[in-house]
C-alpha positions as CSV (number, residue, x, y, z in Angstrom):
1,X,-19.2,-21.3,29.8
2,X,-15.2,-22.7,30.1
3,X,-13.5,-22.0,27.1
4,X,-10.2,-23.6,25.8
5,X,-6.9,-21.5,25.7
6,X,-7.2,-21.3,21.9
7,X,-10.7,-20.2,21.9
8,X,-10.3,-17.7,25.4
9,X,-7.5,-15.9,23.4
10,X,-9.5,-15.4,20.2
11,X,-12.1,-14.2,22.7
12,X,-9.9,-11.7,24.3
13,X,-8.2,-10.3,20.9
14,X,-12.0,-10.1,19.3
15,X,-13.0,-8.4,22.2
16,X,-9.7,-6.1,22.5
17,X,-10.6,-4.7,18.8
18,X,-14.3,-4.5,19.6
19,X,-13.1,-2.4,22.0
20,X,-10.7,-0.2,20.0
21,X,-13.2,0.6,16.9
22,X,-16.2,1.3,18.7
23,X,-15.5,5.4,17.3
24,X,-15.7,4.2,13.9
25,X,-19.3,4.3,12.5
26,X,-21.0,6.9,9.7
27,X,-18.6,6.4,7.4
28,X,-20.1,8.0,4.1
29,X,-18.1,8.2,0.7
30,X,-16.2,11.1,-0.3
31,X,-13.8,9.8,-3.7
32,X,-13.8,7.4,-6.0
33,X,-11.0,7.0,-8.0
34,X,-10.9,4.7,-10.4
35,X,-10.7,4.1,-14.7
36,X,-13.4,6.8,-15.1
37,X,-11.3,9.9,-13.3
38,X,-7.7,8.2,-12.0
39,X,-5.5,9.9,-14.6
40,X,-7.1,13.6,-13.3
41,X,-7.1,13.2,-9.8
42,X,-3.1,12.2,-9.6
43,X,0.0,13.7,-10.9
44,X,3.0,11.9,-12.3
45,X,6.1,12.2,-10.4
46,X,9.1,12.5,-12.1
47,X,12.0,14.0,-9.7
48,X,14.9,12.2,-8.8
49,X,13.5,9.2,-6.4
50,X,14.3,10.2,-2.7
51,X,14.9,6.8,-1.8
52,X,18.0,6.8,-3.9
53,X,16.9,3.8,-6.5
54,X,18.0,2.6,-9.6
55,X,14.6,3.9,-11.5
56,X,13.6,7.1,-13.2
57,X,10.2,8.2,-12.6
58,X,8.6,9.4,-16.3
59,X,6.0,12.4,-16.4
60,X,2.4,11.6,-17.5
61,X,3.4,12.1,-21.8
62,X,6.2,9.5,-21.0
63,X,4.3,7.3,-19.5
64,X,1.3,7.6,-21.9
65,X,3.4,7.5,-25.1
66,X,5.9,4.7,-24.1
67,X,3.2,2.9,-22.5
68,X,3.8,2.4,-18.9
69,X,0.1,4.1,-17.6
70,X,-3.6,3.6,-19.0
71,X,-5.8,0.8,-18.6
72,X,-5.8,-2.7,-19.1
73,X,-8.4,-5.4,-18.4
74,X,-10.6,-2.7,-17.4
75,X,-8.5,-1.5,-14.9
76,X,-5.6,1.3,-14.3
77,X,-2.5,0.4,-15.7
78,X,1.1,1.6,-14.0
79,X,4.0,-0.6,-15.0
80,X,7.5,-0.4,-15.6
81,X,9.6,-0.2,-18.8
82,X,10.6,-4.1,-19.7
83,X,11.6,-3.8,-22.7
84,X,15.3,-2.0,-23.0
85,X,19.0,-2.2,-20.6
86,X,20.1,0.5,-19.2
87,X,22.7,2.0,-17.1
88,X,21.1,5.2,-15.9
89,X,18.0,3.5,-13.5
90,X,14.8,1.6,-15.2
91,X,11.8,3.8,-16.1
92,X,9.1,3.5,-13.7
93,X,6.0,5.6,-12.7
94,X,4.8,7.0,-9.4
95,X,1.7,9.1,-9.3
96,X,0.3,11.0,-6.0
97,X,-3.1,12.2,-5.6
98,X,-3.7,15.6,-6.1
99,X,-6.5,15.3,-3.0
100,X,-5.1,15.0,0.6
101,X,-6.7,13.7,3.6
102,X,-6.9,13.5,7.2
103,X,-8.4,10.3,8.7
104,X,-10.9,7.8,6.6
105,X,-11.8,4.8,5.7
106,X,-9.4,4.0,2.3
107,X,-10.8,1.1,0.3
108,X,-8.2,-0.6,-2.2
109,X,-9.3,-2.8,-4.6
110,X,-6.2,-4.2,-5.9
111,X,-6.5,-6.8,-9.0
112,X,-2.3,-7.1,-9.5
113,X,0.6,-5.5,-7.8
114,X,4.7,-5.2,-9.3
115,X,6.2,-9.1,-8.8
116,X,7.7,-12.0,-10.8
117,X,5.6,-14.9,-11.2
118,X,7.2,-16.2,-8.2
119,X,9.0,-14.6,-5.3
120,X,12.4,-15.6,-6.6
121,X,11.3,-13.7,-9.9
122,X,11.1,-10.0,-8.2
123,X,14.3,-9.2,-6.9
124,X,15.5,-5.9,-7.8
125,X,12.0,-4.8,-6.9
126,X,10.5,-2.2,-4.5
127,X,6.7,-1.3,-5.1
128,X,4.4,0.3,-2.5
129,X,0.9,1.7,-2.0
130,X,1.5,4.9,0.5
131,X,0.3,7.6,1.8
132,X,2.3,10.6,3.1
133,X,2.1,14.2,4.3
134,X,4.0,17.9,3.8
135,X,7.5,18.4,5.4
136,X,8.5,14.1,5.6
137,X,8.0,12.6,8.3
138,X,6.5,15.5,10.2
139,X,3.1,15.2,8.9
140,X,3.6,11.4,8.5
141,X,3.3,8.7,6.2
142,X,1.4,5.3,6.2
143,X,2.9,2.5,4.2
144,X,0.2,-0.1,3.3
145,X,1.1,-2.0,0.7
146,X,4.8,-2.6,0.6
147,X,8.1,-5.0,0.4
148,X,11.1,-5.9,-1.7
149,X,13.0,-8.5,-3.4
150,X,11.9,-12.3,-2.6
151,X,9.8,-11.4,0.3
152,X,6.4,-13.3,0.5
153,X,4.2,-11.5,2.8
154,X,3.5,-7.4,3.2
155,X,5.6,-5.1,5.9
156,X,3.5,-2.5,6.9
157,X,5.0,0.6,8.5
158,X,4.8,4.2,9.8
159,X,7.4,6.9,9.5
160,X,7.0,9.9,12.0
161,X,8.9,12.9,13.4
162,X,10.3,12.2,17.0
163,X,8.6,11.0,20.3
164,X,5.9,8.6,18.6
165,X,6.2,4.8,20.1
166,X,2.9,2.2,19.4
167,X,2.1,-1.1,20.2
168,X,0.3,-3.1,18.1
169,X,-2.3,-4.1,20.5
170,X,-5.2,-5.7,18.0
171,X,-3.2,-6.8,15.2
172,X,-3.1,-10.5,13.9
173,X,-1.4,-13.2,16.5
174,X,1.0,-13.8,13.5
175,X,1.9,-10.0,12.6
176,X,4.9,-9.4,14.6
177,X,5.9,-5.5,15.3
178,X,9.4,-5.6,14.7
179,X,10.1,-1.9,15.8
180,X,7.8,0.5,18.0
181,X,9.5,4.0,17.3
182,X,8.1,5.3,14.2
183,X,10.6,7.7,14.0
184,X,12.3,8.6,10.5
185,X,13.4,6.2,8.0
186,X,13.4,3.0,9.6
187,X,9.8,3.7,10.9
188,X,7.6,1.4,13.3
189,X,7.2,-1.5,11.1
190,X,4.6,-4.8,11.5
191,X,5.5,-7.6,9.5
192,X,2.9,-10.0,8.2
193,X,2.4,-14.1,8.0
194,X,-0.8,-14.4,6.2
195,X,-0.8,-16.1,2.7
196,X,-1.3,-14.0,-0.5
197,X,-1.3,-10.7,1.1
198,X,2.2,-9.6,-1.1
199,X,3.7,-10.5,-4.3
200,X,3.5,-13.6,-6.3
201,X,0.9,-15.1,-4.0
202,X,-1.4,-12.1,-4.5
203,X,-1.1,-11.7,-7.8
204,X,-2.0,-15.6,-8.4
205,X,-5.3,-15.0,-5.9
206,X,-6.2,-12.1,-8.1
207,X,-5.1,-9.4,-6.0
208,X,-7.7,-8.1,-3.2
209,X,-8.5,-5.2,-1.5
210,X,-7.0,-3.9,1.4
211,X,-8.5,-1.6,3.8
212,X,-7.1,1.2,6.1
213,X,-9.0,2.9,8.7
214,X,-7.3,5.8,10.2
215,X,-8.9,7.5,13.5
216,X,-7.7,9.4,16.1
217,X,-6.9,6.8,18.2
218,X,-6.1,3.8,15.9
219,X,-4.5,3.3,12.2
220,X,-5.4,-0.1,11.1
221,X,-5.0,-2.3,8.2
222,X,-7.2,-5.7,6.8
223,X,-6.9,-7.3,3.8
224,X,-9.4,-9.3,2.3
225,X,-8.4,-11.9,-0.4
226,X,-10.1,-12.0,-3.9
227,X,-13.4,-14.2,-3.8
228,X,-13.9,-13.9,0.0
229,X,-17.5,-12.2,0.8
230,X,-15.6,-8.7,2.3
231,X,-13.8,-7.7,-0.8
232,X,-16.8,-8.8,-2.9
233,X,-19.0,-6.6,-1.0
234,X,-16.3,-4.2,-0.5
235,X,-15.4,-3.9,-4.8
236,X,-19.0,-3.8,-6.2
237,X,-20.8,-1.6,-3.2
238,X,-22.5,0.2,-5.9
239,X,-24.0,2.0,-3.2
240,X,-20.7,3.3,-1.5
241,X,-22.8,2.5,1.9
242,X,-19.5,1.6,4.3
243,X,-21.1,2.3,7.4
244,X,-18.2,1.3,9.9
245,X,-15.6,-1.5,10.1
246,X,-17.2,-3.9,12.6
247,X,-17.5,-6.5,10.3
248,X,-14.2,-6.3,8.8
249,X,-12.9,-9.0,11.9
250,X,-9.5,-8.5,13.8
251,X,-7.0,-6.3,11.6
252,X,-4.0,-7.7,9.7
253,X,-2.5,-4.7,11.4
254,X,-3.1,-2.2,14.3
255,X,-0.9,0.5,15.9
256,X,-2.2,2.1,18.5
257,X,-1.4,5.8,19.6
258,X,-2.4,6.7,23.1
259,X,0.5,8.1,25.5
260,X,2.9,6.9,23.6
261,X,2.4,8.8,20.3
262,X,-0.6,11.4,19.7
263,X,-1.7,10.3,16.0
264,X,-3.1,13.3,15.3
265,X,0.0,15.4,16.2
266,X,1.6,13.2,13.9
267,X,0.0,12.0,10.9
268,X,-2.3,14.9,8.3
269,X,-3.0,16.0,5.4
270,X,-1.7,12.8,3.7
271,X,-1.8,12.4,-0.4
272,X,-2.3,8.5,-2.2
273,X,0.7,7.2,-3.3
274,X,1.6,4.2,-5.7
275,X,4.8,3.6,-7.4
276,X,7.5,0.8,-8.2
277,X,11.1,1.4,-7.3
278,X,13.9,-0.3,-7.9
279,X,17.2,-1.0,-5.5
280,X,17.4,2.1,-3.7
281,X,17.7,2.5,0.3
282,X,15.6,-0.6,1.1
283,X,15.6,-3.0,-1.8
284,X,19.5,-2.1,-2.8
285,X,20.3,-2.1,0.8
286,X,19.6,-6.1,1.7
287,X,20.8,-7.1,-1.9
288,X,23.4,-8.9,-0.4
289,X,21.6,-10.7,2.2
290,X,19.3,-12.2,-0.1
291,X,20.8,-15.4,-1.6
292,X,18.6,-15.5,-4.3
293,X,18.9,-12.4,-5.4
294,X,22.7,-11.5,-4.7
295,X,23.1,-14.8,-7.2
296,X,21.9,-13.4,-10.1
297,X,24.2,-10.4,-9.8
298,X,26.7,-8.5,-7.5
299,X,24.7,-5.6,-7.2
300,X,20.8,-4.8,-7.4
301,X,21.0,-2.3,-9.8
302,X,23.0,-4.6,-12.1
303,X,20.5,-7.2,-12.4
304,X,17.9,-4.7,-12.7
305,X,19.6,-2.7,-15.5
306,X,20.5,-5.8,-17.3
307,X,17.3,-8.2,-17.2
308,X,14.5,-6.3,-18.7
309,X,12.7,-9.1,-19.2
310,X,12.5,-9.8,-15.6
311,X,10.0,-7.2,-14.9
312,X,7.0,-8.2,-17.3
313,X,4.8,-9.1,-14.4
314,X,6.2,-5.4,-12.4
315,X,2.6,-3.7,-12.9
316,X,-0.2,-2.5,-10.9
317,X,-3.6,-3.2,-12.3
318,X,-5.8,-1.1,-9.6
319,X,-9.9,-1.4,-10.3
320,X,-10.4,1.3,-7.5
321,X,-9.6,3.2,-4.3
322,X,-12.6,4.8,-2.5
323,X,-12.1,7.2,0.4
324,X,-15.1,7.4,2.8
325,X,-14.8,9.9,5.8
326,X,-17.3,10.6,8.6
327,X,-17.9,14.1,7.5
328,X,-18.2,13.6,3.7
329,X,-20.3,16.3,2.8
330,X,-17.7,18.8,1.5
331,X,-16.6,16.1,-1.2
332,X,-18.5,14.2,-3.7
333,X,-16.3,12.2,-5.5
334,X,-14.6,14.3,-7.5
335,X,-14.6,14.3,-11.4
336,X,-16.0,12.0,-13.1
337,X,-14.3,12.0,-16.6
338,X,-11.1,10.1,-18.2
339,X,-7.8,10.8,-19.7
340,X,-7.2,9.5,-22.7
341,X,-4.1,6.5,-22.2
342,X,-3.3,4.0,-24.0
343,X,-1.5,0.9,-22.4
């Protein structure tokens, strides 16, 4: 059979992830999380933000009475306060599973992330959906979900300790790897070209759900936009019955360990993370090099401290995150009861 260019490279990259996933199978569920037990199984942060960002993270009776955490729509609210200036950093919430893991399948089902209503409209902001282990970066930390100001699409990254270099071998034909050291800040970063994965444009497809599998060979990322047949099948599976990824297609994102960096030397015991930031090391940093945002206002964190009203849409509305692992049989699924918040 002769195949044309296009349709011999599609071949090859199919073929190339075939190749690389074949040791994922037997996935079985371990967690839900979701309206029914989120506000037990994570913890409020509410230290000074690492990251150095205008934002003060507020503990769980914060949150609750000023309402910036519950539910809304059905689904687990975390948003931002939008209401009042200030000078001493926005109020914002992060939470971090109290669980950690090693390896998995991690199912997101995503109904609305922190943006403006368009991209211009969410400068100032930094939100992410992480994971992350003990002593940062030696234990690692996965950023799936993740960008800042005006950007359009999702930047997915790894932070390590030293000698850890991956290729992206398997990823997307439009996901560029913009760095292949994963060491400290900076991290080994992917950068994504596919329509509503980030921002205003997934917010306006009704969110998703992204996927990471994480094996000892491979960490990988898809995304399946709202209404496709994946995340349909992938949000109701009443029967948690994930058996592998081989029908999940060619990732939006693949790094591959091997020689270059031993994954499992490098990445453990990793806890969920979602939060909003403001400004800060990433978001604060490029300020200036974003003409629509360094319009609005000499520096980030006087925009953000002065536009409350701005940050109305800065929410996550989150329906569920499911963790399935090959061995599942030490977990099952954790508590099943609620907190009582009110958004």
């Amino acid at each position: 059979m002769i195949l044309s260019r296009t349709a011999y490279r599609l071949s090859v990259a199919v073929a190339t992830w075939a190749g690389l996933s074949q040791a994922a199978s037997n996935y079985a569920i371990a967690d839900i999380f979701d309206p029914k037990n989120f506000f037990t199984e994570f913890d409020f942060f509410s230290q000074a933000d690492p990251t150095n960002g205008f934002v003060k993270y507020v503990d769980a009776s914060t949150a609750n009475r000023d309402g910036l955490a519950g539910f809304a729509k059905g689904s687990v609210y975390l948003g931002v306060d939008h209401k009042n200036t200030t000078d001493a950093g926005r109020s914002s919430v992060r939470v971090t599973s109290k669980k950690a893991f090693t390896k998995g399948l991690f199912i997101a089902d995503i109904a609305h992330m922190p943006a403006g209503s368009t991209n211009a409209g969410s400068c100032g902001l930094w939100p992410a959906f992480w994971m992350f282990g003990p002593n940062w970066p030696n234990s690692g930390e996965i950023d799936i979900l993740e960008g800042v100001n005006t950007q359009a699409n999702n930047s997915i990254t790894l932070h390590t300790s030293g000698n850890c270099r991956m290729t992206n071998k398997g990823s997307l034909a439009s996901t560029k790897l913009s760095n292949a050291d994963c060491f400290g800040n900076l991290g080994c970063k992917q950068d994504t070209a596919v329509a509503n994965t980030y921002g205003a444009g997934f917010n306006a497809a009704g969110g998703g759900v992204y996927a990471l599998e994480w094996t000892d060979d491979t960490i990988s990322v898809w995304f399946f936009t709202r209404g496709s047949s994946l995340a349909t099948r992938l949000s109701r599976d009443a029967n948690n019955s994930v058996s592998d990824t081989s029908s999940f297609g060619q990732p939006l994102a693949t790094f591959v360990g091997g020689d270059g960096c031993s994954i499992d030397g490098h990445f453990k015991d990793h806890n969920i993370v979602l939060n909003t930031g403001f400004c800060g090391d990433w978001a604060g940093k490029v300020w200036s090099d974003d003409k629509t945002c360094s319009a609005l206002a000499s520096t980030c964190e006087e925009y953000v401290g002065a536009n409350p009203s701005a940050f109305t849409q800065a929410y996550w509305l989150v329906n569920s995150i499911k963790v399935y692992q090959q061995d599942a049989a030490a977990s099952k699924g954790g508590k099943r009861k609620g907190m009582r918040f009110a958004a």
